[in-house]
N, C-alpha and C positions, 0 to 999 in steps of 0.2 A: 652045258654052256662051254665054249670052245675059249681061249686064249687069244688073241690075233699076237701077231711078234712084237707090235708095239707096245701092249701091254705087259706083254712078259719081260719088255725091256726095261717097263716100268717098273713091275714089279719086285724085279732081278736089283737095281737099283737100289731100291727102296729097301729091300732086306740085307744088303749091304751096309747102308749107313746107318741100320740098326742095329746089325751086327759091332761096328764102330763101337758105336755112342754103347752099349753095354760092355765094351771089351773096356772102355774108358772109364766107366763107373766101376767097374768092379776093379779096375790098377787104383784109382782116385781111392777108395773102399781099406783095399788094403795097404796102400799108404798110410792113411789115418790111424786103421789100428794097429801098423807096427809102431807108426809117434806114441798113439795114447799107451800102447805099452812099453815104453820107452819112459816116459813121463810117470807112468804109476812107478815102474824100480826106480829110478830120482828121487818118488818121493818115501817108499817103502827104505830108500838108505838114508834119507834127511832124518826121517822117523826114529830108525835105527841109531843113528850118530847122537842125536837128540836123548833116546832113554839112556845111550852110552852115559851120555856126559851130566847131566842132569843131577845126579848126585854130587859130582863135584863142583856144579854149580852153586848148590844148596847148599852144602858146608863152605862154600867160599863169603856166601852170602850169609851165613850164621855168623862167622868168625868176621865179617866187617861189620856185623849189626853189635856184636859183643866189642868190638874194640873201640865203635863210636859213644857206646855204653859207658868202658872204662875212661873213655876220653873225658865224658862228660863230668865222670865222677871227682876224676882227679883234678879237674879246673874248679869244680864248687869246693873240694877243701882247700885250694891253694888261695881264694879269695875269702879275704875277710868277713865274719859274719855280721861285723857293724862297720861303719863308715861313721868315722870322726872328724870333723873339722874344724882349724882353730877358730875359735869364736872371739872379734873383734867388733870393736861400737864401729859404724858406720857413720862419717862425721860427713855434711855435704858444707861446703862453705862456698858464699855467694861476693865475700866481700868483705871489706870493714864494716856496711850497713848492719851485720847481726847485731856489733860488739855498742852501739846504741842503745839506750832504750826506743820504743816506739813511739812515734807521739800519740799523744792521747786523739781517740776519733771528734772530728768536727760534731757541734752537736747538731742534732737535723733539723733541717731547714723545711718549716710549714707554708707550705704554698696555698696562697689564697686563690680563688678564683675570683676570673679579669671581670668587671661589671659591662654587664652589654651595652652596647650603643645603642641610640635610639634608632628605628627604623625608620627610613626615610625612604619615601616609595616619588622616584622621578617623576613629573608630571611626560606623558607621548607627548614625543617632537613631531609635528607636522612639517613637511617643507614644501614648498611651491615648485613645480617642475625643473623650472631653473635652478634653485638652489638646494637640489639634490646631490647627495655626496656621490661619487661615482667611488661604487664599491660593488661586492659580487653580491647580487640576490638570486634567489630559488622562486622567487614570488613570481605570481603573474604581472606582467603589464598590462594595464589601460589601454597603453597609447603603443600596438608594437609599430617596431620601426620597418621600414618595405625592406621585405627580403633582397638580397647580392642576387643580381643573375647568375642565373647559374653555368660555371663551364662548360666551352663547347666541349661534347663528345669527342674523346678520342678516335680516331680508322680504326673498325676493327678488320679481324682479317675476313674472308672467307672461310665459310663453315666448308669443311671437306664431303665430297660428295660418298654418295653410297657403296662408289667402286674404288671409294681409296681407302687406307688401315686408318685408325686413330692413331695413328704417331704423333700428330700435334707438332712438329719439327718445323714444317712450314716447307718440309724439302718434298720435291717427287723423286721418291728411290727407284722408281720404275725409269727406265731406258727406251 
């Protein structure tokens, strides 16, 4: 199988920008791990500083738990162990009304019950058409009276045809 030129131009190409793109992952590559080891000694000296000082954190942190301790101690014996208060009568006064006697209570008063009245049952009022009280009833009439004619129909407008929007505005927005 033979080459022609255009393929090997192809080719030639093509192995170029591969050469590239690996020359670029392998710089990208080692970027990365000179950071990550850049970052691991960062953290091997935080580490380091940390067991340094750690000690002197803990006895800083004893010696304020111990002082809050004697703090503590020394305020319950400076405080009282009992609480005394002087003890006076509570007098509330309303008035001269106390310095009265009371009057003696009303005696109670027996309530009879009212005797009923007799029952007295209305004879029904009949009334003759005319002298009917004109008041509001729910009842049916006999005799209705002919209906009001009824109002003429308002114009309405034109229902809109099938080639215009439902806008309802009554406007043609079309030009």
């Amino acid at each position: 199988m033979s080459m022609t030129p255009e393929t090997r131009q192809v080719l030639a190409r093509y192995e170029d920008i591969t050469a590239q793109y690996t020359a670029t992952v392998n710089e990208v590559g080692e970027e990365f791990a000179a950071a990550l080891a850049r970052h691991d000694a960062e953290v091997a000296e935080q580490k380091r500083l940390a067991a340094e000082q750690l000690p002197a954190i803990e006895a800083a942190d004893a010696a304020a738990k111990a002082e809050f301790a004697r703090a503590q101690a020394a305020a319950a014996e400076e405080k009282p162990t009992t609480w005394a208060r002087e003890s006076r009568p509570t007098v509330l006064s309303f008035g001269d009304e106390e310095d009265r006697p009371a009057p003696p209570p009303p005696p109670p008063v027996v309530h009879t019950p009212p005797s009923l009245p007799a029952v007295v049952v209305p004879e029904p009022v009949t009334w003759t058409r005319d002298q009917r009280p004109s008041v509001l009833s729910f009842g049916v009439d006999d005799d209705p009276e002919p209906a009001a004619p009824a109002p003429p129909a308002a114009p309405r407008r034109p229902a809109p045809s099938d080639d215009q929007d439902d806008d309802w505005s009554g406007r043609s927005w079309v030009r």
